[in-house]
TIZAZA-465726 format. One record per residue (C-alpha): residue in three letters; residue number from 1; x, y, z. Coordinates in nm, 2 decimals. Layout:
// residues N
{residuo = Ala; num = NUM; px = X; py = Y; pz = Z};
...
END
This chain:
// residues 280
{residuo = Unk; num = 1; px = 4.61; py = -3.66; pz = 1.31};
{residuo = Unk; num = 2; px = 4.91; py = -3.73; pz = 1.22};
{residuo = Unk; num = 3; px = 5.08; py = -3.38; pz = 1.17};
{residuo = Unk; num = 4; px = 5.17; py = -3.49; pz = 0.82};
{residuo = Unk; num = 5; px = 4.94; py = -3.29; pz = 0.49};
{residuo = Unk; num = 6; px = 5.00; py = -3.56; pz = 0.16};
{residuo = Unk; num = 7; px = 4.88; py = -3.40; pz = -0.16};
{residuo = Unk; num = 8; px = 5.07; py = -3.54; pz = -0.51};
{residuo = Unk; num = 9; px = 5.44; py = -3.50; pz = -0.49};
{residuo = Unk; num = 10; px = 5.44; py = -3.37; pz = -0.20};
{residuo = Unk; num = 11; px = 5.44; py = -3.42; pz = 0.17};
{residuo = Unk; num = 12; px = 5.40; py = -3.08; pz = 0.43};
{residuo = Unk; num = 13; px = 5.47; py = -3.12; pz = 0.76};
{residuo = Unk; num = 14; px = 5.63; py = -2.90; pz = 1.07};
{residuo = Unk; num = 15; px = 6.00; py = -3.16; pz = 1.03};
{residuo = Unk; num = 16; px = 5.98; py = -3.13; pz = 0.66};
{residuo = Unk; num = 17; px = 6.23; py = -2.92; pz = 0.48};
{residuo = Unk; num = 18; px = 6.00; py = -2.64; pz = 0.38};
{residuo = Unk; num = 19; px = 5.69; py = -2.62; pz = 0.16};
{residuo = Unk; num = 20; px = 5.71; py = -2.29; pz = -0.06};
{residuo = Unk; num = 21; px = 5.36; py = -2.14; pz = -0.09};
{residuo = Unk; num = 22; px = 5.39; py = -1.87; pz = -0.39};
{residuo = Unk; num = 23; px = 5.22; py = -1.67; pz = -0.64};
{residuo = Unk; num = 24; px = 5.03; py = -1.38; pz = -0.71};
{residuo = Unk; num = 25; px = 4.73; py = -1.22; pz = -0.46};
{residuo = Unk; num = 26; px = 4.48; py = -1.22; pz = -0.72};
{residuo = Unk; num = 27; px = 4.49; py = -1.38; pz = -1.11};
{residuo = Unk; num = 28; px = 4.53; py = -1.08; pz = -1.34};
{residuo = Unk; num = 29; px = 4.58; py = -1.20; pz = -1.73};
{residuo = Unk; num = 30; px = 4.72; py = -1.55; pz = -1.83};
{residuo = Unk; num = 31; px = 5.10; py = -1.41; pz = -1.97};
{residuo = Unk; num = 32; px = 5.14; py = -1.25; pz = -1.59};
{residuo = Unk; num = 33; px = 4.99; py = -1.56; pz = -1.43};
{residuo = Unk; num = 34; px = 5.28; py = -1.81; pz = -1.64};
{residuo = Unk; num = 35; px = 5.53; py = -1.59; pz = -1.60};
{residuo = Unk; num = 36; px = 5.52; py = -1.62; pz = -1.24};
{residuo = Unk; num = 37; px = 5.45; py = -1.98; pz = -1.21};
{residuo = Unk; num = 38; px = 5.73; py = -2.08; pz = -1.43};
{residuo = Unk; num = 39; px = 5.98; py = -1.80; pz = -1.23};
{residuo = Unk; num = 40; px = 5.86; py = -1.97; pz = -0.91};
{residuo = Unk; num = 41; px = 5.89; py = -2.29; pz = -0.97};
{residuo = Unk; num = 42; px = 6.22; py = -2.29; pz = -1.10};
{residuo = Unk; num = 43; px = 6.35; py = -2.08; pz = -0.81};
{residuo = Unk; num = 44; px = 6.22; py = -2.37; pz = -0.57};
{residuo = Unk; num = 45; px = 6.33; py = -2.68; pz = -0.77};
{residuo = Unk; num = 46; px = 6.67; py = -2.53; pz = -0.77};
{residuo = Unk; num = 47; px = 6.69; py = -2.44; pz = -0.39};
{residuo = Unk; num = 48; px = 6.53; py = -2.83; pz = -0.38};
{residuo = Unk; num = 49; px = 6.19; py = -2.69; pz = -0.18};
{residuo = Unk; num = 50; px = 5.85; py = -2.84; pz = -0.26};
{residuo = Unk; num = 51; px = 5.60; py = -2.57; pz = -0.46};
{residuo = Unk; num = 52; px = 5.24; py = -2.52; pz = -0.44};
{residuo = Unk; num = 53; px = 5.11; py = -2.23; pz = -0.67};
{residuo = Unk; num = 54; px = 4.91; py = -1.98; pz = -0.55};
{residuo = Unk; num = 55; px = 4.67; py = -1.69; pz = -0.62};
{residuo = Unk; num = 56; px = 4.25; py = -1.61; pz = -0.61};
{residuo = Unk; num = 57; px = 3.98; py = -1.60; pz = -0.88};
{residuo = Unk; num = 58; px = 3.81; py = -1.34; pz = -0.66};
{residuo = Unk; num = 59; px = 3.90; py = -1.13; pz = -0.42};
{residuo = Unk; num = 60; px = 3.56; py = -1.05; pz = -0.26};
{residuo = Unk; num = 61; px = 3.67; py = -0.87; pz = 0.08};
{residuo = Unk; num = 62; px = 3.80; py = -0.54; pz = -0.13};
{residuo = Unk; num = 63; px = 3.80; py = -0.18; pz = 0.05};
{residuo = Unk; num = 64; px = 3.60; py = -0.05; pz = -0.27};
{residuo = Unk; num = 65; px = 3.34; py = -0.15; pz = -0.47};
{residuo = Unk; num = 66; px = 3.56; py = -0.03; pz = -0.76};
{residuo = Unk; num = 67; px = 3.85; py = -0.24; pz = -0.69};
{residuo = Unk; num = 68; px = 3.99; py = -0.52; pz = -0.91};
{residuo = Unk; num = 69; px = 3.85; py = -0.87; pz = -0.78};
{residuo = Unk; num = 70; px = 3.98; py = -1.09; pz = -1.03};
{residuo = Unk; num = 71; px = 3.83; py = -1.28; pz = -1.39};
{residuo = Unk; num = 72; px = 3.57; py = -1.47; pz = -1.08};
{residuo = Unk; num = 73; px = 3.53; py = -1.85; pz = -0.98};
{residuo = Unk; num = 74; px = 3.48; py = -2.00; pz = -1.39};
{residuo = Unk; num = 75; px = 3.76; py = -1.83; pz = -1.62};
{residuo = Unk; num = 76; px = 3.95; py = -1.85; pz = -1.27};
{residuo = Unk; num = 77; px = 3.99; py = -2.24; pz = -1.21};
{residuo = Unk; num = 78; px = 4.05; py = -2.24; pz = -1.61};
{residuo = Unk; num = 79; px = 4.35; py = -2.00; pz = -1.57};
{residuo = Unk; num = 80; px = 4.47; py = -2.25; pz = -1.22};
{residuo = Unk; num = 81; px = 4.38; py = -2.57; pz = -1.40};
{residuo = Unk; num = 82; px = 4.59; py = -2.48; pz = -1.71};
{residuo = Unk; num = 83; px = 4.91; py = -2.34; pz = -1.45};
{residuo = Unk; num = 84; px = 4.86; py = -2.69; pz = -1.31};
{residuo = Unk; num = 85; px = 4.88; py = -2.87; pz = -1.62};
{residuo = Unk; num = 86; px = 5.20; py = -2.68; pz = -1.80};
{residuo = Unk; num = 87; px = 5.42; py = -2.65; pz = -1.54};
{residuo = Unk; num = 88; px = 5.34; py = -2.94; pz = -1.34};
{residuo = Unk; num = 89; px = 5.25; py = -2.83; pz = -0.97};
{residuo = Unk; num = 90; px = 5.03; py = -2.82; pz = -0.75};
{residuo = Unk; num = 91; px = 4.78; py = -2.51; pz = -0.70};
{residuo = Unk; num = 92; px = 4.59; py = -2.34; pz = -0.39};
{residuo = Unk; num = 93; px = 4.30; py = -2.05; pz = -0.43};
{residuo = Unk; num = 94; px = 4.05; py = -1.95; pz = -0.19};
{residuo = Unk; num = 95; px = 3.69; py = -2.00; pz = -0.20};
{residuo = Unk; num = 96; px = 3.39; py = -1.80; pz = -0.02};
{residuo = Unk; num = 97; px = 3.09; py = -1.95; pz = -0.05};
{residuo = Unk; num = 98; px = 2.98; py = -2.34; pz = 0.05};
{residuo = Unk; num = 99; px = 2.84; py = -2.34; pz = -0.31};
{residuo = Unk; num = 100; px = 3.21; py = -2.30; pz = -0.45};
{residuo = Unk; num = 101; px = 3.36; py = -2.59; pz = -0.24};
{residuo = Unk; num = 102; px = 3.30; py = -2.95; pz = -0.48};
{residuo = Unk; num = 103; px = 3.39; py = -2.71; pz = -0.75};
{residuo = Unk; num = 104; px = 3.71; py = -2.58; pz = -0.66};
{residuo = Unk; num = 105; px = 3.83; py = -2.87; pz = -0.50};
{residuo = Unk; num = 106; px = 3.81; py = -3.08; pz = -0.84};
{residuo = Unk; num = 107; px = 4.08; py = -2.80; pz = -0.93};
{residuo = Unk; num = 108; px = 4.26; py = -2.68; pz = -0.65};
{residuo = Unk; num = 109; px = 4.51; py = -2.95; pz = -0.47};
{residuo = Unk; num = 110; px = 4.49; py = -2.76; pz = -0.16};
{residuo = Unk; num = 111; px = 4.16; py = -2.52; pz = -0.10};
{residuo = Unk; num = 112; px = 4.20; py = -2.21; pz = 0.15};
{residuo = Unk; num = 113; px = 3.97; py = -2.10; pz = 0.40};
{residuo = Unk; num = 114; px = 3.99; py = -1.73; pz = 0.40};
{residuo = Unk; num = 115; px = 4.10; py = -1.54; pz = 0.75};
{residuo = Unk; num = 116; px = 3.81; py = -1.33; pz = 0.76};
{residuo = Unk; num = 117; px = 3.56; py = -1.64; pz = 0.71};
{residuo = Unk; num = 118; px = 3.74; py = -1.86; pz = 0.89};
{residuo = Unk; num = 119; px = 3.41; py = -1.91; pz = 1.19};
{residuo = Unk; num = 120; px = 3.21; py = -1.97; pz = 0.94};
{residuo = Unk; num = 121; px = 3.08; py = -2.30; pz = 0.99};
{residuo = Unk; num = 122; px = 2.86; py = -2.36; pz = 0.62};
{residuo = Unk; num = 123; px = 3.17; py = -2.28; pz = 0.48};
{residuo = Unk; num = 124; px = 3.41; py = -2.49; pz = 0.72};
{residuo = Unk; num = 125; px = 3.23; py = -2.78; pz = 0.65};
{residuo = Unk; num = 126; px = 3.14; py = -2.78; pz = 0.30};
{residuo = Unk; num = 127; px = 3.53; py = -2.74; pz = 0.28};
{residuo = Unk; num = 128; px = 3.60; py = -3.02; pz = 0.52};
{residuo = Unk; num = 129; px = 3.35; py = -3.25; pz = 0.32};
{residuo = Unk; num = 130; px = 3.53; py = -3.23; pz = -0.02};
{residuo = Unk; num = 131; px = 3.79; py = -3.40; pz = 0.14};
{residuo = Unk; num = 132; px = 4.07; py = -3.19; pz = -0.04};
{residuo = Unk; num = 133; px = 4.36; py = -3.06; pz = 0.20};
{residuo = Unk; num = 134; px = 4.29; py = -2.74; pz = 0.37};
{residuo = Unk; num = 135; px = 4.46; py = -2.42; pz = 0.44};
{residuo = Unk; num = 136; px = 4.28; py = -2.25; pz = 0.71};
{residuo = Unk; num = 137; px = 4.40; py = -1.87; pz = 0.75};
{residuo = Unk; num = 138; px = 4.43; py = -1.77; pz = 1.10};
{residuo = Unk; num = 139; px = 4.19; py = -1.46; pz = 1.14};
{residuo = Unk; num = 140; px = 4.33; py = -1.13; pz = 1.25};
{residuo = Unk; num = 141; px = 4.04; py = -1.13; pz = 1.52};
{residuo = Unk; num = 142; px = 4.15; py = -1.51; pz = 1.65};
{residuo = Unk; num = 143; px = 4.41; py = -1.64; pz = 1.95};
{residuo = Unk; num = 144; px = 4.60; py = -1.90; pz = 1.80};
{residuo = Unk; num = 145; px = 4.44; py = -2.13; pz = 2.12};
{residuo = Unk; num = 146; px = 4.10; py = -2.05; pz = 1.98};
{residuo = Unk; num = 147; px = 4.23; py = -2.23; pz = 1.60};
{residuo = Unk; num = 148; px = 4.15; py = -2.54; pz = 1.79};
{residuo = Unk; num = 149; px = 3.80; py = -2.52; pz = 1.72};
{residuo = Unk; num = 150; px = 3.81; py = -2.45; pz = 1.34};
{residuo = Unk; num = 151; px = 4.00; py = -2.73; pz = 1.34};
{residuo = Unk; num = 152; px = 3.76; py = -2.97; pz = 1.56};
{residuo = Unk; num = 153; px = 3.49; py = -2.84; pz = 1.32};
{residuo = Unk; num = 154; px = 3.66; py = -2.99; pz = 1.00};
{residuo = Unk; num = 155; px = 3.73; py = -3.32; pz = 1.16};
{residuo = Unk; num = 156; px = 3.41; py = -3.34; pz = 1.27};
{residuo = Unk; num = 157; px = 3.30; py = -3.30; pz = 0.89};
{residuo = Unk; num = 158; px = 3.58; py = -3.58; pz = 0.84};
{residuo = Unk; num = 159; px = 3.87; py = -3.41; pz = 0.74};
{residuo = Unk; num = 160; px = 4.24; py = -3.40; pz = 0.89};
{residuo = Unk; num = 161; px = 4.46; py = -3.27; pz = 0.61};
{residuo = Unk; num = 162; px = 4.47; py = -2.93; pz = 0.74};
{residuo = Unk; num = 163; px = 4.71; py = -2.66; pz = 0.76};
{residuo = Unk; num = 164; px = 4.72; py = -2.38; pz = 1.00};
{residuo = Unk; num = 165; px = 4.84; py = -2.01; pz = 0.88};
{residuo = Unk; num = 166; px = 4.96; py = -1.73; pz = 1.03};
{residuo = Unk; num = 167; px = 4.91; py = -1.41; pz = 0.93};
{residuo = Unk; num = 168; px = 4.89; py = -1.15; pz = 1.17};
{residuo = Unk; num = 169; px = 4.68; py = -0.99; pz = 1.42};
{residuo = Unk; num = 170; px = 4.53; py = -0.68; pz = 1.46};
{residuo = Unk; num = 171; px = 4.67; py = -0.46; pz = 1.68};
{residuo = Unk; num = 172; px = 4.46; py = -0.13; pz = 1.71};
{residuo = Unk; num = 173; px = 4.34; py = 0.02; pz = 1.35};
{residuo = Unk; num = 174; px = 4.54; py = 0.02; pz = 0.97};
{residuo = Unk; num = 175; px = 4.80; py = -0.27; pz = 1.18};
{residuo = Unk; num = 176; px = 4.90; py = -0.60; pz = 1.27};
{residuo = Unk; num = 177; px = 5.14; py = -0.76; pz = 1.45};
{residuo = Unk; num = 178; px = 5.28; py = -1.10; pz = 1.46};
{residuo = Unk; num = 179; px = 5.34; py = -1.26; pz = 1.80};
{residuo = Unk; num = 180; px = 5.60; py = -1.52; pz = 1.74};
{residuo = Unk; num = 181; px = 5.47; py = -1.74; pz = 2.02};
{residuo = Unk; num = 182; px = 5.16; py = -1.85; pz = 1.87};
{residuo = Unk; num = 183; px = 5.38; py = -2.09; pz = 1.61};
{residuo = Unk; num = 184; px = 5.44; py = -2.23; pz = 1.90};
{residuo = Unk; num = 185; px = 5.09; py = -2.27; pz = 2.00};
{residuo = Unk; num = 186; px = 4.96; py = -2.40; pz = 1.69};
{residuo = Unk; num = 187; px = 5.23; py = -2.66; pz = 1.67};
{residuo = Unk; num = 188; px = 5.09; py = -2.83; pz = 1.95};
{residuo = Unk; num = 189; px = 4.77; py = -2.93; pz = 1.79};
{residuo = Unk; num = 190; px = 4.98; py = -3.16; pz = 1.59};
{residuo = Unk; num = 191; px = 4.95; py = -3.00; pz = 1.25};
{residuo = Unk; num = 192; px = 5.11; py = -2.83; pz = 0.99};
{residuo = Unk; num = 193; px = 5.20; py = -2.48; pz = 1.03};
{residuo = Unk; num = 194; px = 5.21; py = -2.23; pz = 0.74};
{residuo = Unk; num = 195; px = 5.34; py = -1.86; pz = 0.76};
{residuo = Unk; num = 196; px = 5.22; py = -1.61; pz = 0.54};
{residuo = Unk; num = 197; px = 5.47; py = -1.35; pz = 0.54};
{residuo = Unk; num = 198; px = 5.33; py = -1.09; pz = 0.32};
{residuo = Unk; num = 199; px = 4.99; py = -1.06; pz = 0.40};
{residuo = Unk; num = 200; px = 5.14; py = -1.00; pz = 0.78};
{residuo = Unk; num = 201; px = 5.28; py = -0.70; pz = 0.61};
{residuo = Unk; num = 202; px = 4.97; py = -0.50; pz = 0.50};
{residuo = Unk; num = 203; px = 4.83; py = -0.24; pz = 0.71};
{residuo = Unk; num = 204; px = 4.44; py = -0.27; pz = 0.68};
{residuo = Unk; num = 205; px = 4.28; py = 0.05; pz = 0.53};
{residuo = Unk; num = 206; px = 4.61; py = 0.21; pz = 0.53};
{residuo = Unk; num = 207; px = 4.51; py = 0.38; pz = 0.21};
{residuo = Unk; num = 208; px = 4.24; py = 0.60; pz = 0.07};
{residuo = Unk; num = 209; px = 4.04; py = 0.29; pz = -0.06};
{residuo = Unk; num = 210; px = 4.27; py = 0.04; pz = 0.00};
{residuo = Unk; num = 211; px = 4.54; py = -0.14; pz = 0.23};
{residuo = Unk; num = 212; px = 4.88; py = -0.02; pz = 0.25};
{residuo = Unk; num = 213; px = 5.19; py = -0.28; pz = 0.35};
{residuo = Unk; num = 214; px = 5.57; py = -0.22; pz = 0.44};
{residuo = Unk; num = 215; px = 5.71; py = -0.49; pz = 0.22};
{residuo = Unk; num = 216; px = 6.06; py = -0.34; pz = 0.29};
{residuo = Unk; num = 217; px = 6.05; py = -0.54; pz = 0.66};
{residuo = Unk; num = 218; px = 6.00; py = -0.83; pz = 0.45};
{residuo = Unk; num = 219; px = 6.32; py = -0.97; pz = 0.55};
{residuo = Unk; num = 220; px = 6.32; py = -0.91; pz = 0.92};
{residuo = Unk; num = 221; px = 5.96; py = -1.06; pz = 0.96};
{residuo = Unk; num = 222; px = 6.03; py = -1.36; pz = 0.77};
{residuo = Unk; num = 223; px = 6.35; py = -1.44; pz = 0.91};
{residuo = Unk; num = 224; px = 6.22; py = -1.41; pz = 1.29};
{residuo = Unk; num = 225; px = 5.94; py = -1.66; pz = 1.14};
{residuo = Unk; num = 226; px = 6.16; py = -1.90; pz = 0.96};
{residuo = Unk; num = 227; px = 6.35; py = -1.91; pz = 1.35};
{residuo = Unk; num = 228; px = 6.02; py = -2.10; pz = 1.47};
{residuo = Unk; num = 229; px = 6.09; py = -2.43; pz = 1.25};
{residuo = Unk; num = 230; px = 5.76; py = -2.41; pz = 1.02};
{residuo = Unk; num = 231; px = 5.59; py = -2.63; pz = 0.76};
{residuo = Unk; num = 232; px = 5.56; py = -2.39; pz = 0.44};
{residuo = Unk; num = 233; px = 5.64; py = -2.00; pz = 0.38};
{residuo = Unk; num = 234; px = 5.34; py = -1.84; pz = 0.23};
{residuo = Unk; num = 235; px = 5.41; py = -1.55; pz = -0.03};
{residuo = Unk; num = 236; px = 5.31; py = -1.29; pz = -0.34};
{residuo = Unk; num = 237; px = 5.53; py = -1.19; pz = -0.54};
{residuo = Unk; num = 238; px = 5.53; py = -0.93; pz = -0.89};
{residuo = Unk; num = 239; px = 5.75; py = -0.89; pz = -1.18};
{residuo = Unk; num = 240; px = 5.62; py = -0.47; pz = -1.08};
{residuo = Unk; num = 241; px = 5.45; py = -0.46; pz = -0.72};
{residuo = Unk; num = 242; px = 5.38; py = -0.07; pz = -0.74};
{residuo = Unk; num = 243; px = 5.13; py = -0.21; pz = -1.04};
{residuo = Unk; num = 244; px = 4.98; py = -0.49; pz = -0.91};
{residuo = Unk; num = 245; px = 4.59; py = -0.49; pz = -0.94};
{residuo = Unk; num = 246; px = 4.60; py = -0.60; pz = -0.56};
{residuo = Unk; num = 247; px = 4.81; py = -0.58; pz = -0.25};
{residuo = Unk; num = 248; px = 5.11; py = -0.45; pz = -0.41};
{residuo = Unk; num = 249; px = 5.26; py = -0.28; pz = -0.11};
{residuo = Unk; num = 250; px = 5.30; py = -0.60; pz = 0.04};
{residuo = Unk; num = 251; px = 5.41; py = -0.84; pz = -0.23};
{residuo = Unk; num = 252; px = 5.83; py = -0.88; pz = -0.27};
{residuo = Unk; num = 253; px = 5.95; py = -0.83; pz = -0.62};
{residuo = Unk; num = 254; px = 5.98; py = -1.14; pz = -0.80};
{residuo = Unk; num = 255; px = 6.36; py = -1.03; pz = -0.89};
{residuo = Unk; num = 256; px = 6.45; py = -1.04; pz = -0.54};
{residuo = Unk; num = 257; px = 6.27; py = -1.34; pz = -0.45};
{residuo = Unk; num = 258; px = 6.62; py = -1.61; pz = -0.52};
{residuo = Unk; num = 259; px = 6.78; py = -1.42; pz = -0.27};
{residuo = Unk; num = 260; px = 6.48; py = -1.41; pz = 0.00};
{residuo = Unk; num = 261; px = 6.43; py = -1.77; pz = -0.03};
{residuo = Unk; num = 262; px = 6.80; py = -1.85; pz = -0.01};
{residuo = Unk; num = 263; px = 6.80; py = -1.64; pz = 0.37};
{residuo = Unk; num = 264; px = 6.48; py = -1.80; pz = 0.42};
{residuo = Unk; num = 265; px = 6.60; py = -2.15; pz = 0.38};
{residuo = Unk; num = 266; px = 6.90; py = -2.10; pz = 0.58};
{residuo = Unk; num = 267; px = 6.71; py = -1.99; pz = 0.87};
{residuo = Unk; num = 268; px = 6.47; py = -2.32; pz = 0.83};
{residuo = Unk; num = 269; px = 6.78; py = -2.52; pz = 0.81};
{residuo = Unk; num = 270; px = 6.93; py = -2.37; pz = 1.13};
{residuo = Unk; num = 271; px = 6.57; py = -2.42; pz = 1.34};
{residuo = Unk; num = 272; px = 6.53; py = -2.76; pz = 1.23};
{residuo = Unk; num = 273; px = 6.83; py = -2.91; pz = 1.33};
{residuo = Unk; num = 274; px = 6.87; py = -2.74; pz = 1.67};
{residuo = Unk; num = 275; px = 6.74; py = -3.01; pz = 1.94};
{residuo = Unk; num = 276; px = 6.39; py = -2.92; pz = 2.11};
{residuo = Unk; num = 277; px = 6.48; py = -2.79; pz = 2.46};
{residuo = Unk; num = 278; px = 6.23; py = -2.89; pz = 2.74};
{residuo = Unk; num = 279; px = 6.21; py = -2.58; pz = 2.95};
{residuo = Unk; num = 280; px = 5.96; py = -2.59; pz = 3.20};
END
């Protein structure tokens, strides 16, 4: 446990300068999928942040039966594998069922265990065993203190490149919140801590057959994040959000994100070289 989450090229950790976590919420078509990759990663090389490329073959926790889910786990790790290969970074998806786990892994660089799955233990430690790094989403439901034990669970499976991530907790119906003191917490177990900012955004079931987000507080949230002196930023972002097949309320507009990541950046800069006060 060494608070430090190696994966090629790069290295993630809480003193790191930070790890950019990007993409789309779900794959829609290959010219999107490029598009955004290539926007991406040329927005972090210049700005000198490491990149990890993300987005989901399936989005299996929709709010309707008729909502888009993605091209599924096959044409999926084709459309990641080929991101990977052309643009030369590493990628991240999500996977939901133990049977997914060896298959994913021998695509994704980083695997992500989903918020709403994450006390599932078939699934924790069919994860943990494919050795690949590890994302674990903070659920909505969780204390950050009770993260420990996802975390026990996966070294127990023999597995300590993990990542923790915030993103949000419910707070009464269609809303979360996110209480800035459980960085803090999650810190102390001595391993990397991710913040995804957008999906902190949504507002569960805040639509007819759908969620809703407030992606105009973007800014604000991120910025009180960034204060905390984190491992990565977690993000979606779309050429046209009010289109996207899937959390579009939330993601920012991928012509604003230079600017976001520039304020972002600065605010990292800032909390990292501040000295650690020991206030007791």
């Amino acid at each position: 446990m060494s608070g430090l989450v190696k994966i090629p090229k790069i290295e993630i950790s809480n003193s790191n300068k930070l790890c950019v976590i990007a993409g789309l919420n779900v794959l829609e078509d290959d010219q999107l999928t490029f598009k955004v990759a290539e926007k991406l990663k040329k927005i972090t090389e210049a700005q000198g942040n490491s990149f990890i490329f993300k987005a989901s073959f399936d989005k299996a926790n929709r709010s309707s039966m008729h909502s888009f889910r993605g091209p599924g786990l096959d044409q999926g790790l084709k459309i990641l594998a080929a991101v990977k290969d052309q643009y030369d970074v590493p990628v991240i998806t999500d996977l939901h069922e133990p049977a997914q786990a060896t298959e994913v892994a021998a695509v994704a660089d980083v695997i992500q265990l989903p918020a709403f799955l994450s006390r599932q233990t078939d699934l924790v430690v069919a994860m943990a065993k494919t050795g690949a790094a590890i994302n674990i989403k903070k659920a909505q439901f969780l204390a950050p203190l009770e993260m420990q034990h996802i975390l026990t669970k996966c070294q127990e499976a023999g597995n300590d490149q993990l990542m923790l991530c915030e993103r949000g907790s419910s707070f009464g119906y269609n809303n979360l919140v996110v209480d800035m003191l459980s960085f803090g917490i999650m810190k102390s177990f001595s391993y990397p801590v991710i913040f995804d900012v957008t999906h902190a955004l949504q507002m569960p079931g805040g639509r007819s057959d759908s969620a809703d987000g407030r992606r105009q507080q973007v800014v604000q949230l991120g910025k009180a994040g960034m204060s905390q002196g984190l491992a990565g930023l977690f993000l979606e972002a779309h050429p046209d959000p009010d289109k996207a097949l899937c959390d579009g309320p939330c993601a920012l507009p991928l012509k604003q994100l230079k600017p976001f990541l520039e304020q972002m950046q600065a605010v990292d800069d800032l909390a990292k070289r501040l000295p650690e006060l020991d206030i007791r």
